[in-house]
C-alpha positions as CSV (number, residue, x, y, z in Angstrom):
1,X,-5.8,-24.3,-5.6
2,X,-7.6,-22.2,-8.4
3,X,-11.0,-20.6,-7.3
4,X,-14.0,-20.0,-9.6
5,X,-14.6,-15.9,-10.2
6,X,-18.2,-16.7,-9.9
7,X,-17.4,-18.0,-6.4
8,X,-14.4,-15.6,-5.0
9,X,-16.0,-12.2,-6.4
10,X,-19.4,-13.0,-3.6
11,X,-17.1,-14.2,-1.0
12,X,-15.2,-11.1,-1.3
13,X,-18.3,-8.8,-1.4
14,X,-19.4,-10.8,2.0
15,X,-15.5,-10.1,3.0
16,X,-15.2,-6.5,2.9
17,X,-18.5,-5.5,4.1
18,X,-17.6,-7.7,7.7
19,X,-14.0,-6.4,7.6
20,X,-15.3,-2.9,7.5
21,X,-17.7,-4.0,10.0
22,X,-15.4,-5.4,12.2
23,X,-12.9,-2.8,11.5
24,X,-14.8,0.0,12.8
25,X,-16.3,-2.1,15.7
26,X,-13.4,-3.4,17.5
27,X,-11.2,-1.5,19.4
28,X,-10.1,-0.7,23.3
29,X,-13.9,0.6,23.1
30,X,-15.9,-2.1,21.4
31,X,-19.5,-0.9,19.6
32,X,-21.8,-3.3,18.7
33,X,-22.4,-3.9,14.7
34,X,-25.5,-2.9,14.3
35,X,-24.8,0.2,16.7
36,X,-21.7,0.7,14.4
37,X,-24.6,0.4,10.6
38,X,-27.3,2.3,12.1
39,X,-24.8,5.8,13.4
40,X,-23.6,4.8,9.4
41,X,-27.1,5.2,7.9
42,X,-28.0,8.3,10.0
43,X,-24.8,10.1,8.8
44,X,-25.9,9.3,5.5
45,X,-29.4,9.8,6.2
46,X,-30.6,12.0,9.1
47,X,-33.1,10.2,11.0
48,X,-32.9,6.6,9.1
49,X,-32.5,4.8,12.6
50,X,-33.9,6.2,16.3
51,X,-30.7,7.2,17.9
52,X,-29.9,4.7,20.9
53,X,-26.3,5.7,20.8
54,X,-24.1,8.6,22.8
55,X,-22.2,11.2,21.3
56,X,-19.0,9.8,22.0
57,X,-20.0,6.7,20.2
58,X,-21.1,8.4,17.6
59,X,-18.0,10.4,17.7
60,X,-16.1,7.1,17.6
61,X,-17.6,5.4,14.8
62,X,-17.5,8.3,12.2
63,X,-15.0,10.5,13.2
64,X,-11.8,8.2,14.1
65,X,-12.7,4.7,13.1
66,X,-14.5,4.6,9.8
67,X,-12.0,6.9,8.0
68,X,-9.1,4.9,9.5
69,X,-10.4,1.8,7.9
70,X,-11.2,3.4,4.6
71,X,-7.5,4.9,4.7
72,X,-6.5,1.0,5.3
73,X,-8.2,-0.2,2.4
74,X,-7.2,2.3,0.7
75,X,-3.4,2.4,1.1
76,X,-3.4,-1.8,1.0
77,X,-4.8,-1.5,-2.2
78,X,-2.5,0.5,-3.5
79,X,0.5,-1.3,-2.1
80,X,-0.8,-4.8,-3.6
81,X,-1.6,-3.0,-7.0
82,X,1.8,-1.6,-7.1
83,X,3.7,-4.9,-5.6
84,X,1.7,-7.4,-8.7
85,X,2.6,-4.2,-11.5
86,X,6.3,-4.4,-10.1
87,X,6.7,-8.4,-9.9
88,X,5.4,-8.3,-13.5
89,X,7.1,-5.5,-15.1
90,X,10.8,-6.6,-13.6
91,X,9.9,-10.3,-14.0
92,X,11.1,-11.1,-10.3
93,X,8.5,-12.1,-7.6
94,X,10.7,-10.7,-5.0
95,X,9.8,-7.1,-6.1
96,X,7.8,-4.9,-4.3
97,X,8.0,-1.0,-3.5
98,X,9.7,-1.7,0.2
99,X,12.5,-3.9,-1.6
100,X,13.1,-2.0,-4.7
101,X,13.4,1.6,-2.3
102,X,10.5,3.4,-3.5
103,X,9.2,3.4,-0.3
104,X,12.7,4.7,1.0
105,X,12.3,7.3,-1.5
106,X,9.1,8.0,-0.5
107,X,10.0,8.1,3.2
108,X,12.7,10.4,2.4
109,X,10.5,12.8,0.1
110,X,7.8,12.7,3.3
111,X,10.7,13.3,5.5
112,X,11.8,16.5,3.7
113,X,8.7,18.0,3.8
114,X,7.5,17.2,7.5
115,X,11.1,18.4,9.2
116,X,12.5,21.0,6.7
117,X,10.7,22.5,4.2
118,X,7.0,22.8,6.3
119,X,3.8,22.8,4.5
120,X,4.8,24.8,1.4
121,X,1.9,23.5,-1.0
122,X,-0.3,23.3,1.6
123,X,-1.7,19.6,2.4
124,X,-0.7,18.5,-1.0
125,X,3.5,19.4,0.2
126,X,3.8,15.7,1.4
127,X,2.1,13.5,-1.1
128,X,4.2,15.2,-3.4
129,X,7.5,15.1,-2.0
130,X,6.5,11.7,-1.1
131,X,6.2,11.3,-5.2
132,X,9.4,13.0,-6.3
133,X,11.7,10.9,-4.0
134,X,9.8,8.1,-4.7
135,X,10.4,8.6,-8.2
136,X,14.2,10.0,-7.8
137,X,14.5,6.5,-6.1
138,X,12.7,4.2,-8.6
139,X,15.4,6.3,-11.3
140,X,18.1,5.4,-9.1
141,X,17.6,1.7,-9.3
142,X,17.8,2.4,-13.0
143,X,20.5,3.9,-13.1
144,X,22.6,1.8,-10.6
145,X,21.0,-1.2,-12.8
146,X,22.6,0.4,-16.2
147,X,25.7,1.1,-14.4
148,X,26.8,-2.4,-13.3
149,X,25.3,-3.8,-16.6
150,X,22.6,-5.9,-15.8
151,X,19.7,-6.4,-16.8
152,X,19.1,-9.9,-14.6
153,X,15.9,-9.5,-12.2
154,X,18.2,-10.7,-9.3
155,X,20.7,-7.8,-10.3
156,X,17.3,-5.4,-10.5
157,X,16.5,-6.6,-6.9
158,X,20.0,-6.1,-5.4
159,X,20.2,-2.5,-7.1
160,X,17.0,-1.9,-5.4
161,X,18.1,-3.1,-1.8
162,X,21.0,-0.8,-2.5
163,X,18.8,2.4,-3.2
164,X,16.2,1.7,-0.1
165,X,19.9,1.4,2.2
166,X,21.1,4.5,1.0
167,X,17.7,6.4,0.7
168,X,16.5,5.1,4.4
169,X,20.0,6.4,5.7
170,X,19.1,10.1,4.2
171,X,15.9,9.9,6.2
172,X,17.7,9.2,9.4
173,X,20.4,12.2,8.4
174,X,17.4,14.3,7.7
175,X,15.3,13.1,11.3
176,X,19.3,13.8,13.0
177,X,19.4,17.3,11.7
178,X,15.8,18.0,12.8
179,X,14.0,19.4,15.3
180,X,13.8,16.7,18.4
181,X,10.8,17.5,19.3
182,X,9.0,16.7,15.9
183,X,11.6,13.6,15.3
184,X,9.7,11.6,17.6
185,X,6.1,12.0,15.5
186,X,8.4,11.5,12.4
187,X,9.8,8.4,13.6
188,X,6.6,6.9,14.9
189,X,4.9,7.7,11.1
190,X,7.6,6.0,9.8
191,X,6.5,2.6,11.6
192,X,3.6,3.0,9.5
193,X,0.1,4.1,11.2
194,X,-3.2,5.2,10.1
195,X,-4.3,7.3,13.5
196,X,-4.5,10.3,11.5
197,X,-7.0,9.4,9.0
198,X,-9.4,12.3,8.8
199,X,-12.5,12.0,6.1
200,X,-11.2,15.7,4.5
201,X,-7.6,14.0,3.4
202,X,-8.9,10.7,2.1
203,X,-9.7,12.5,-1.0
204,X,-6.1,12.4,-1.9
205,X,-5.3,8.9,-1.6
206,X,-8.7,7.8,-3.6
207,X,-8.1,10.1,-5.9
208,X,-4.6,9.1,-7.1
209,X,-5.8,5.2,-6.6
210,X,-8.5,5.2,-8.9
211,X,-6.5,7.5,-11.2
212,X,-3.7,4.8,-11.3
213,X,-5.9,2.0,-11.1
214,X,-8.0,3.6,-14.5
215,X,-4.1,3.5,-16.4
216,X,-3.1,0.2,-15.5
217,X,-6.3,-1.7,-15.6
218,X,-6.7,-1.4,-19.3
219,X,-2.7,-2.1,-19.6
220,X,-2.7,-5.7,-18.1
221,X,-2.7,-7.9,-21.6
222,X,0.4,-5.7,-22.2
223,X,2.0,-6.0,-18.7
224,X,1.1,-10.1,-19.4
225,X,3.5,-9.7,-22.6
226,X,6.2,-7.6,-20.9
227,X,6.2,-10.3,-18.6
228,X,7.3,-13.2,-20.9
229,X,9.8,-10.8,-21.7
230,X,10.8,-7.9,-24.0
231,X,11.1,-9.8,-27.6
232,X,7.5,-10.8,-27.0
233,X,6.3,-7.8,-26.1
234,X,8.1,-5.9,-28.9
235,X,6.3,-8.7,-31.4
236,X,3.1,-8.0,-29.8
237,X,3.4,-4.1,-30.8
238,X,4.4,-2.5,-27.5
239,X,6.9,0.2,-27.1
240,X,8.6,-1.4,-24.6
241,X,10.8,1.3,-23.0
242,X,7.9,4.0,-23.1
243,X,5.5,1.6,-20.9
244,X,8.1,0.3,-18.9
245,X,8.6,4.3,-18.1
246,X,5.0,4.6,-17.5
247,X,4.3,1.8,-15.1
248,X,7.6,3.2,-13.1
249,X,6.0,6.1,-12.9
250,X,3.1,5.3,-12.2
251,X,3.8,2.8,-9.7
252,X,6.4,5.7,-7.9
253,X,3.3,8.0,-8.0
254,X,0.8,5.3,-6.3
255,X,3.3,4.3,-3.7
256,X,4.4,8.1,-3.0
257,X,1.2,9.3,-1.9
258,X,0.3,5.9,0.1
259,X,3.5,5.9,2.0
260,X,2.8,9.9,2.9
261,X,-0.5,9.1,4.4
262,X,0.7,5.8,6.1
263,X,4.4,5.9,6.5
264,X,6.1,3.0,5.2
265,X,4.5,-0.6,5.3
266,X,6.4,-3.2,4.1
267,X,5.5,-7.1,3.3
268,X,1.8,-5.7,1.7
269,X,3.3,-5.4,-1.8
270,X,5.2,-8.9,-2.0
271,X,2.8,-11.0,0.0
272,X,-0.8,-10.5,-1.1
273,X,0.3,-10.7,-5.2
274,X,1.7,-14.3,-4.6
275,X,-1.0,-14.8,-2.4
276,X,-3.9,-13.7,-5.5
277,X,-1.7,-16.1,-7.9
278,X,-2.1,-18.9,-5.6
279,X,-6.0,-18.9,-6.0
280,X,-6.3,-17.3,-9.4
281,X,-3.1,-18.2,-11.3
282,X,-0.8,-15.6,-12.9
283,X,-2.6,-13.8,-15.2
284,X,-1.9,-10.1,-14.5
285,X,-6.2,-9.6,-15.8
286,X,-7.0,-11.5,-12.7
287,X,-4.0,-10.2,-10.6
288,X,-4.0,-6.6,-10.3
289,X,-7.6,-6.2,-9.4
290,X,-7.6,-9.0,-6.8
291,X,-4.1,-7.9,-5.7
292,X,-6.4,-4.5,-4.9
293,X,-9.3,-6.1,-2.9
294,X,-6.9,-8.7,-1.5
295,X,-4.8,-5.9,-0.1
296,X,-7.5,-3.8,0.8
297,X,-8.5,-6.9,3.2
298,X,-5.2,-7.4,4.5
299,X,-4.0,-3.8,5.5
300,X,-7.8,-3.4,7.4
301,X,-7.0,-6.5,9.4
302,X,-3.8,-6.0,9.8
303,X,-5.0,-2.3,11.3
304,X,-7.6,-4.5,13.7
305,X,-4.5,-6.3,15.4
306,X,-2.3,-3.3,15.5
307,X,-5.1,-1.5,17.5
308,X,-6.5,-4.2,19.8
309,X,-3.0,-6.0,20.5
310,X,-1.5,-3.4,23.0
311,X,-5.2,-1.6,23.8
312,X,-5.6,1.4,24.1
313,X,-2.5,2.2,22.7
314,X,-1.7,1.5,19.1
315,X,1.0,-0.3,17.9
316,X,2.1,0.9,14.7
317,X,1.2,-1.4,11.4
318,X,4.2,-1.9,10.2
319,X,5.1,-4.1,12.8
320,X,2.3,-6.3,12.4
321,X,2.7,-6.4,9.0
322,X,6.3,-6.8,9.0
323,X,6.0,-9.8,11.1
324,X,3.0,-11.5,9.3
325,X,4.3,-11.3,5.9
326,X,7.8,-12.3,6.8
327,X,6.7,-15.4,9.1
328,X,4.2,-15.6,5.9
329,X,7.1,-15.6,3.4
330,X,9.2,-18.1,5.4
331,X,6.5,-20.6,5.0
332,X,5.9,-20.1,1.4
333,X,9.6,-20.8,1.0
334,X,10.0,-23.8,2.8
335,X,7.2,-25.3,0.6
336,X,8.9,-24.1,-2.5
337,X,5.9,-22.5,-3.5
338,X,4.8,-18.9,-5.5
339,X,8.3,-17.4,-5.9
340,X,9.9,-19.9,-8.8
């Protein structure tokens, strides 16, 4: 099934404005939507709407809930964006930042900085520590690739399961040698949550998106070439192993600071690009922006169930998201479809 861009970009629009609705809405306290639009307007607009609403709804709305569901959209964006770059630039659609251990490294980097070091750079510390082993990871599979001389995408895959195994077992040495007391809140993070979204952080997490998303945007024809492989890219006039090193570091970089904000969600990366290909085809122009809004979609949902499943307490997102995409991933499998 292909859809029309004429027809999906309105549907989309219609999308995200009642998942954001909905998003901030539901929850063990439900508000009503236009309850939820006109505390919106006020904040944005003292005295747009007569205030019919109490404090702790209020409170609610714009304090917890709305920046929660921005820091969804936010991180599933990112996830999606970096999942469609990685299937493209190793030529494998298994690929995704979970599989290939970024996020490990990521984790690990997080980890570090949370239970050893302490806030060092202030509240950039994690994002960036989240970055380097993010980045020490994504050279790792590199290296573990040049060392058993292949180049295969399966080989690429395996190297990367290898990494996440032995980055993810650091993490659990590093949450060992901690203190117990903090272990707990570093274990539940590492579920993946968004609880502690707060409007003066977001600025992070946007920040880097849009800076990553402004690279590879322009960079999709190319990532198209890489991905018919290297002697077509090299006759196109790409430097092949200079943007290959880009979009691993930029990919590191994007994943890095979602997982420090979010902890480590897997499934987001590998399920909404094949997903986007399915409706669009696989041209990366399409792709990578739809992988974006698709994953934007999907992470704020995914947030709604995590929230409302086990109300009032919230279970973390990972799980749902684990066991989605994986149930999701069966089926695509059994029909044979969007991972030849």
């Amino acid at each position: 099934m292909r859809l029309n861009l004429s027809i999906l970009i309105p549907l989309l629009a219609i999308g995200f404005i009642l998942s954001i609705t909905a998003g901030v809405s539901l929850g063990s306290a439900s508000i009503p939507f236009s309850t939820v639009w006109s505390i919106v307007g006020n904040k944005l607009h003292a005295g747009t709407f007569p205030v019919t609403w109490s404090g702790g709804q209020e409170s609610i709305v714009w304090d917890v809930r709305f920046p929660r569901v921005v820091l969804a959209a936010l991180v599933g964006a990112g996830l999606a964006v970096t999942g469609a770059v990685l299937q493209a630039l190793t030529r494998n659609p298994l690929a995704d930042p979970h599989l290939l251990g970024v996020s490990s490294g990521a984790a690990f980097g997080a980890i570090l900085a949370l239970l050893h070091t302490g806030l060092i750079l202030g509240l950039l510390t994690v994002p960036l520590f989240a970055f380097a082993g993010a980045l020490v990871a994504t050279a790792a599979v590199g290296l573990t690739t040049r060392l058993t001389r292949s180049r295969s995408a399966d080989r690429l895959v395996l190297s990367g399961v290898a990494v996440a195994f032995v980055f993810t077992a650091l993490g659990n040495l590093l949450i060992f040698l901690g203190d117990p007391r903090a272990a707990n809140t570093v274990v539940f993070w590492m579920l993946g949550g968004l609880g502690l979204a707060q409007w003066q952080h977001l600025v992070y997490p946007a920040g880097i998106l849009l800076f990553c998303l402004a690279l590879l945007l322009p960079k999709t024809r190319e990532l198209n070439a890489l991905a018919m492989g290297d002697e077509t890219a090299v006759t196109l006039g790409i430097a092949v192993t200079q943007f290959r090193l880009l979009l691993f570091v930029v990919t590191a970089l994007l994943t890095g600071v979602m997982v420090a904000f979010s902890g480590a969600i897997g499934f987001v990366g590998l399920m909404v690009p094949h997903f986007v290909r399915l409706i669009v085809g696989g041209d990366n122009v399409r792709v990578v922006p739809l992988s974006a809004t698709f994953g934007a979609l999907t992470l704020i949902w995914a947030d709604i169930v995590a929230r409302m499943i086990m109300a009032p307490e919230d279970m973390p997102i990972g799980i749902v998201t684990g066991l989605v995409g994986g149930v999701a991933f069966i089926l695509i499998l059994r029909k044979g479809r969007g991972v030849d």
